[in-house]
N, C-alpha and C positions, 0 to 999 in steps of 0.2 A: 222515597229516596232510594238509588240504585245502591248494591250492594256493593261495599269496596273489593274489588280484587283481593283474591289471595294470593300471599308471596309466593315464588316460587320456591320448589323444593328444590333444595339443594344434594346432589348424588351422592360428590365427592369431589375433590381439589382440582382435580381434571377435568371433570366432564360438565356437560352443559347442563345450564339449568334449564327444567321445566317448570311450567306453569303445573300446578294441583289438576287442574280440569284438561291437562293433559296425559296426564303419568299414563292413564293405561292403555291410549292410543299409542304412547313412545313405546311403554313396554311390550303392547303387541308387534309393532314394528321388529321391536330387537329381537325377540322372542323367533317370532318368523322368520328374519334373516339369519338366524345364528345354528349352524349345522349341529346336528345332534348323532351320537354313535351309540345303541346299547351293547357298550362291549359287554355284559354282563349276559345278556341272552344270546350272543354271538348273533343277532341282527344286522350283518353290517352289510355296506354297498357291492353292488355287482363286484366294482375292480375289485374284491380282495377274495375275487373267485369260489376255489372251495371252505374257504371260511364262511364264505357267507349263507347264510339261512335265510329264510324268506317266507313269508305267509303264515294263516292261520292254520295250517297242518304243524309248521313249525314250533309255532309257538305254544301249540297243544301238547307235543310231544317232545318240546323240552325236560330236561331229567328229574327238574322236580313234580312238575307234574303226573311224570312215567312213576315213577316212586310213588307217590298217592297215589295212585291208580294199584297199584301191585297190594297197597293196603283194602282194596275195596272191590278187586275184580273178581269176573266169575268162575274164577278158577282156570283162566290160562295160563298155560305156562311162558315161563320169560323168553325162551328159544323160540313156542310157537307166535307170542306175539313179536319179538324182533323179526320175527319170518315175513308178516304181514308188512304188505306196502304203507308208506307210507301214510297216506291217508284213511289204510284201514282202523290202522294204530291211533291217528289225531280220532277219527270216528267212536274209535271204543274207549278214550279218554276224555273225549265231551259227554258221549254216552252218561259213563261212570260217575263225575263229576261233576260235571254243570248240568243234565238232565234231574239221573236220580238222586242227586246229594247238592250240598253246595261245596266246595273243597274248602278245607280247614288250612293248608298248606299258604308259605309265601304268595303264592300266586293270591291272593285274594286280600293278603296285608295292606293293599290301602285303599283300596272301597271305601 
């Protein structure tokens, strides 16, 4: 005998119901459609120009990870590393962290 349908789940007063053996197709839908902003790592889109940050130099050398690194580095100084470009800097805080340690810091809180 076939299995009866399960009812559909119900969201909220507003919105549409779905079927069980739909939820995670809707929710990838919504999920993908719905814009996302990390204001938090100042990740944000081109138009908001010099706020915006971008890539993985970026997000290496965001300040908390700069701060674990300043706990664990070889002895550079803060002048001579803010001296370094850019990507020297992302370089020697992957280096430091994600090579020869694993970081203990926020950055790693939800693994």
């Amino acid at each position: 005998a076939a299995k009866p349908a399960a009812p559909p789940v119900h969201l909220a007063d507003d919105a549409l119901e779905v079927r069980r053996e739909d939820v995670a197709a809707v929710a990838r839908e919504v999920v993908d459609a719905t814009p996302c902003v990390d204001v938090h790592t100042h990740l944000f889109p081109a138009a908001h120009g010099d706020l915006m940050l971008w890539g993985l130099d970026a997000l290496l050398t965001y300040h908390y990870l700069v701060a674990e690194y300043f706990m664990v580095d070889d002895g550079l100084s803060h002048a001579a590393f803010f001296a370094l470009p850019l990507a020297a800097r992302a370089d020697r805080v992957w280096d430091a962290l994600f090579v020869r340690r694993t970081p203990v810091s926020e950055a790693r809180e939800y693994e």
